[in-house]
C-alpha positions in Angstrom: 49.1 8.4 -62.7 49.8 11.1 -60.2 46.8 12.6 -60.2 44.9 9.3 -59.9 47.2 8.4 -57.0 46.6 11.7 -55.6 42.6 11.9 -55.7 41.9 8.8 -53.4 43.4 10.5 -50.1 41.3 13.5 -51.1 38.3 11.0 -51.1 39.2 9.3 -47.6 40.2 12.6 -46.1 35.6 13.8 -46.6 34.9 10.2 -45.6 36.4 10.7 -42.6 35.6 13.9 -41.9 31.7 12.9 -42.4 32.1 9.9 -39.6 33.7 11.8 -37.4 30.9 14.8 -37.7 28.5 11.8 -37.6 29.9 10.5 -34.0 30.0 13.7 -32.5 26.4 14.1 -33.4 25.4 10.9 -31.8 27.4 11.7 -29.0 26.0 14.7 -28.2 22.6 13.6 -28.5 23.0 10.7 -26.3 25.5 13.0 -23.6 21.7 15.5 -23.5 19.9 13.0 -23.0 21.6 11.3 -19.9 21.7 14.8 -18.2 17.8 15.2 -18.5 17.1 11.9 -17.4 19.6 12.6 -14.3 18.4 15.8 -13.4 14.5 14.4 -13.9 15.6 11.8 -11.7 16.8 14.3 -9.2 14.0 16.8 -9.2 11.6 13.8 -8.3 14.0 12.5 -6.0 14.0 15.7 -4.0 10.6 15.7 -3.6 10.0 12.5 -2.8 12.5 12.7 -0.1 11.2 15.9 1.5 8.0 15.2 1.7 7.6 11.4 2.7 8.8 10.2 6.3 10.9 7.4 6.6 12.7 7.7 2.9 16.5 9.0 4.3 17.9 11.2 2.2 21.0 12.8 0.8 19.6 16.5 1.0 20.0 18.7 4.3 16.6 20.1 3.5 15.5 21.5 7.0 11.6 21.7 6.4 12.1 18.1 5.9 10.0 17.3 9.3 7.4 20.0 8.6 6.3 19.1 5.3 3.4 16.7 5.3 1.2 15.0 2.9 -2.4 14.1 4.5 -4.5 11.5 3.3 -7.9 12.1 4.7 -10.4 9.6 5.3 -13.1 12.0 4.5 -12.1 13.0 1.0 -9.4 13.1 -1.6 -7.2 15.6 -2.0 -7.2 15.4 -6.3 -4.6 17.5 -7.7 -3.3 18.4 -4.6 -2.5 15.7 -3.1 1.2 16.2 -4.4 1.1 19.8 -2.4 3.3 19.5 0.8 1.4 20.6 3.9 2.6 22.5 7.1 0.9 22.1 10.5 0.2 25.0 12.9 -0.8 25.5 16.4 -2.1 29.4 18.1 -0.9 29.0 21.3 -2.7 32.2 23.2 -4.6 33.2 25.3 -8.5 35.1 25.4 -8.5 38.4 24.4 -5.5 38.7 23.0 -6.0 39.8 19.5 -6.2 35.8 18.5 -9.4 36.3 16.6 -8.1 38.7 14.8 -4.9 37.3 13.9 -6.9 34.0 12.8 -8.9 35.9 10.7 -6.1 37.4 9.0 -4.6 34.1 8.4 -7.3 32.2 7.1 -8.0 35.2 4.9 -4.5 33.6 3.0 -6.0 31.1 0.4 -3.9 28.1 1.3 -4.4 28.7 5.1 -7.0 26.9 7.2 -6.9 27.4 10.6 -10.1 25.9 12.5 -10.6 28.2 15.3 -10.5 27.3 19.3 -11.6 23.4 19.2 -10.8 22.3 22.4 -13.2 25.0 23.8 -15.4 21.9 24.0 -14.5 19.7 27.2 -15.0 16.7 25.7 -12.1 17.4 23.7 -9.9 17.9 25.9 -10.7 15.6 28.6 -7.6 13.5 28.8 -4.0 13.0 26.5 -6.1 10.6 24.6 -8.7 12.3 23.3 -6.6 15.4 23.0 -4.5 13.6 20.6 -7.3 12.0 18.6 -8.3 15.6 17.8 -5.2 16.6 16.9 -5.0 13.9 14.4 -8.4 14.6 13.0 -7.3 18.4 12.2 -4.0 17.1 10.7 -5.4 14.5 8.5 -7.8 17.4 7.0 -10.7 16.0 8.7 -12.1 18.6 10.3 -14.6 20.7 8.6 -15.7 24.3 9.5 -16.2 27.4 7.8 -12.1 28.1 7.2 -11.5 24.9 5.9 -9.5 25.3 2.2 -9.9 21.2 2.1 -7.9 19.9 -0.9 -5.7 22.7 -1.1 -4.5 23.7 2.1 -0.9 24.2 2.4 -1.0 25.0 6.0 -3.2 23.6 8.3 -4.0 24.5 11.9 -6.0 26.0 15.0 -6.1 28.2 17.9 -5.6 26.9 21.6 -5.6 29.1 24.6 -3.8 27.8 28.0 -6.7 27.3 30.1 -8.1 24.5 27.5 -6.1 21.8 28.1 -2.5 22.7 27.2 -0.8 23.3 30.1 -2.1 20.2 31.7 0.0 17.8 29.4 2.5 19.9 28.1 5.3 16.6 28.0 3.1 14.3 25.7 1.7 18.0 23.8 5.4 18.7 23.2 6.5 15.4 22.2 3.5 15.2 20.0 4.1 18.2 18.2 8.0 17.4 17.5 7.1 14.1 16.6 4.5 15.5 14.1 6.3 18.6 13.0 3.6 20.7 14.6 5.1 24.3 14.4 4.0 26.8 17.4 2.8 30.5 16.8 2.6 32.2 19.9 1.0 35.2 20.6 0.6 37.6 23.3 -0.2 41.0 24.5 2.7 43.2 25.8 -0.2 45.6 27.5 -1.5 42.8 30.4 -4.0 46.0 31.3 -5.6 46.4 28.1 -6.0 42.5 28.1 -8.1 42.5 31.5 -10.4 45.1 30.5 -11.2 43.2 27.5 -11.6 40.3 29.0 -13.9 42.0 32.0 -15.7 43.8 29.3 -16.5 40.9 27.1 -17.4 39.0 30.2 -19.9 41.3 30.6 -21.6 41.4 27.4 -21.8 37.7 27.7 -24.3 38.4 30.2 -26.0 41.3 29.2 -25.9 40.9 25.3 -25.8 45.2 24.8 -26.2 44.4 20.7 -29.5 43.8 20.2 -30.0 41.1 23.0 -26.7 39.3 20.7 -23.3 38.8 22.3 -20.2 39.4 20.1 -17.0 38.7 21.1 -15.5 40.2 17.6 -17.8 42.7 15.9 -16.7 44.4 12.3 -18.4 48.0 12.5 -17.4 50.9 13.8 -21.0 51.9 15.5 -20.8 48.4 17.2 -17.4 48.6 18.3 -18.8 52.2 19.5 -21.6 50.5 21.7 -19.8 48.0 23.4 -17.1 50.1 24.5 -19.1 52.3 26.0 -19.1 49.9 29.6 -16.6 50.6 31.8 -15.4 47.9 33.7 -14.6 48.3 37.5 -11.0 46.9 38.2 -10.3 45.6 41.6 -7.0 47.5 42.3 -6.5 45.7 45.2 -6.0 42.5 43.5 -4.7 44.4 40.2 -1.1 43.7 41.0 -1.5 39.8 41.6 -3.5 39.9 38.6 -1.1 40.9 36.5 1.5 38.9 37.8 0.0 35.4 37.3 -0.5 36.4 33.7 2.9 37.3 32.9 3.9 33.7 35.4 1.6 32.4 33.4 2.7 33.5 29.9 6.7 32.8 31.1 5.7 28.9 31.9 3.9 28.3 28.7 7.2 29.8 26.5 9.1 27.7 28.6 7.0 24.6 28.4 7.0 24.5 24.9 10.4 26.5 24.2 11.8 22.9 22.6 9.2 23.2 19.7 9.5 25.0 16.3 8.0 28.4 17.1 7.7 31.9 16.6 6.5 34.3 19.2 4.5 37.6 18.5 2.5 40.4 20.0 -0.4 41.9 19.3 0.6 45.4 19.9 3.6 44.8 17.2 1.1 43.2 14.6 -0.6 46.2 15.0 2.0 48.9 14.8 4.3 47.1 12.3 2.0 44.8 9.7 5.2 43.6 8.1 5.1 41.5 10.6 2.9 39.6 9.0 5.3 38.7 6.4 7.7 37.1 8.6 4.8 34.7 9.9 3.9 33.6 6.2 7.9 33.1 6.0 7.7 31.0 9.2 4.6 29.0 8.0 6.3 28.2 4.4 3.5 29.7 2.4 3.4 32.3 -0.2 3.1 36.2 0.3 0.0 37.9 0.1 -2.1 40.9 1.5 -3.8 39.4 4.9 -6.8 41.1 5.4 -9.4 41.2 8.3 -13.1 42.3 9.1 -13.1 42.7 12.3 -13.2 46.4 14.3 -11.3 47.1 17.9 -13.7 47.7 20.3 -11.3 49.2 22.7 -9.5 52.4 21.6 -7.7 55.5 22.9 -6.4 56.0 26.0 -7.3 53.5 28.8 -9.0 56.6 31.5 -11.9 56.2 28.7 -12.1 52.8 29.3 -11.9 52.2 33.2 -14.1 53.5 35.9 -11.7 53.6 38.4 -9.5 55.0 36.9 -7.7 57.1 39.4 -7.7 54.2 41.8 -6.1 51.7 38.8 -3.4 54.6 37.9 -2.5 55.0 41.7 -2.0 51.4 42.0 0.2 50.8 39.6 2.5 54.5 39.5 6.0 53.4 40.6 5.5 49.8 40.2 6.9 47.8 36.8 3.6 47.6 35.4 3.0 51.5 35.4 3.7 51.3 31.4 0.9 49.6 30.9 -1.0 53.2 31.9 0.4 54.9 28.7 -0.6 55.0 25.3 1.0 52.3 23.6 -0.8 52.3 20.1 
């Protein structure tokens, strides 16, 4: 009798041990499962959120304004229409190592960054049409030779200050913080160097010294050779002035648009420091990699090669604040 009263607690003891095994099983299934579908639920969340204006949302994600996704009129973006984009604007001016720098950027695959559009009047002829140009590169509707199309993840062009942009800067400004357009401006520290380009390439626009071709850019050595061969006569008289309205110039634009996302570089650091670069991709939100270029400087050495005044130039400018610009500087 006492073993028969003692088996059935044995018997109840397994039982229960088997339920509760059971329950924490079930428990723990259903406990994974909830996570996932939360943090599912928050990983499209996020995205949503950061890329679509007008959803308000708990994240303090900064880029927020500056991540856009286009819907072109011209074509569909296919797999990639999910991939945020970033718009860019070049804010320079000529001969200022823009060319190069574009080329360098559109050499990134995910860059596209359409060159200097409103070089063409008509595009720049008042705010209106200004803006409807704007839009058009934004939206992915503009089509040249650096477009990347469907897969852009930044998305821009080049725009010098004589082409319209310091004639509207209040509606330009309030367009591009409105639009989370993010400024790249770049300049040369060496104002000299700049005017003999500019004088030089003037020139060749004339007299077309490659082959009866002008070239603004050119990406050989023995080209870069033959066009920097003419010397360009600098009044020195007017030298100072010259130089002056640049930098007044340069100053008004920084401070016309200083209320804008932006970065602002020089040519001569590119040049001497290419890490540089990697601080711009940083700045534009796109991926690291090896920016290459074609092109060739024309314009090399010391500047006495270069000028055919020379002496006059360097007297003009000894003892005055500009008299770096005489030195080498890279």
């Amino acid at each position: 009798m006492d073993a028969f009263v003692l088996k059935p607690p044995k018997m109840s003891s397994l039982t229960i041990k088997m339920i509760m095994l059971v329950i924490a099983t079930v428990c723990g299934v259903y406990i994974c499962s909830v996570c996932l579908k939360q943090i599912s639920n928050q990983t499209k969340s996020s995205i949503e959120v950061i890329g679509r204006p007008g959803i308000i949302c708990e994240t303090n994600n900064l880029n927020y304004p500056y991540l856009h996704y286009p819907q072109p009129e011209t074509f569909s973006r296919a797999e990639c229409a999910g991939n945020p984009v970033r718009f860019f604007v070049i804010i320079t001016m000529q001969r200022s190592g823009s060319g190069w720098f574009e080329t360098l950027l559109n050499s990134h695959v995910n860059v596209s960054s359409n060159g200097e559009i409103f070089s063409v009047m008509d595009r720049r002829d008042n705010v209106s049409s200004i803006i409807r140009t704007l839009d058009k590169v934004y939206n992915l509707d503009w089509f040249n030779s650096a477009s990347k199309n469907e897969c852009s993840a930044a998305v821009g062009l080049k725009w010098m200050l004589n082409q319209g942009l310091m004639d509207y800067p209040e509606e330009i400004v309030e367009y591009f913080n409105r639009r989370g357009v993010s400024a790249v401006f770049l300049f040369r520290r060496n104002l000299l160097r700049r005017l003999i380009s500019v004088l030089a390439n003037s020139f060749d626009r004339h007299a077309k010294i490659l082959n009866g071709t002008h070239k603004s850019h050119v990406h050989s050595l023995e080209e870069a050779e033959t066009l920097s061969k003419y010397k360009p006569l600098i009044n020195s008289t007017s030298l100072l002035s010259s130089l002056k309205e640049t930098e007044f110039t340069m100053a008004q634009a920084l401070t016309y648009f200083n209320s804008t996302r932006h970065i602002t570089l020089y040519y001569e650091d590119l040049i001497k420091n290419r890490t540089k670069l990697a601080d711009v991709q940083d700045f534009l939100g796109i991926p690291h990699m090896n920016l290459t270029s074609r092109q060739v400087k024309i314009h090399k050495g010391h500047l006495r090669e270069h000028i055919k005044n020379w002496i006059d130039v360097n007297k003009t400018l000894n003892g005055t604040a500009y008299e770096k610009f005489l030195q080498l500087d890279y």
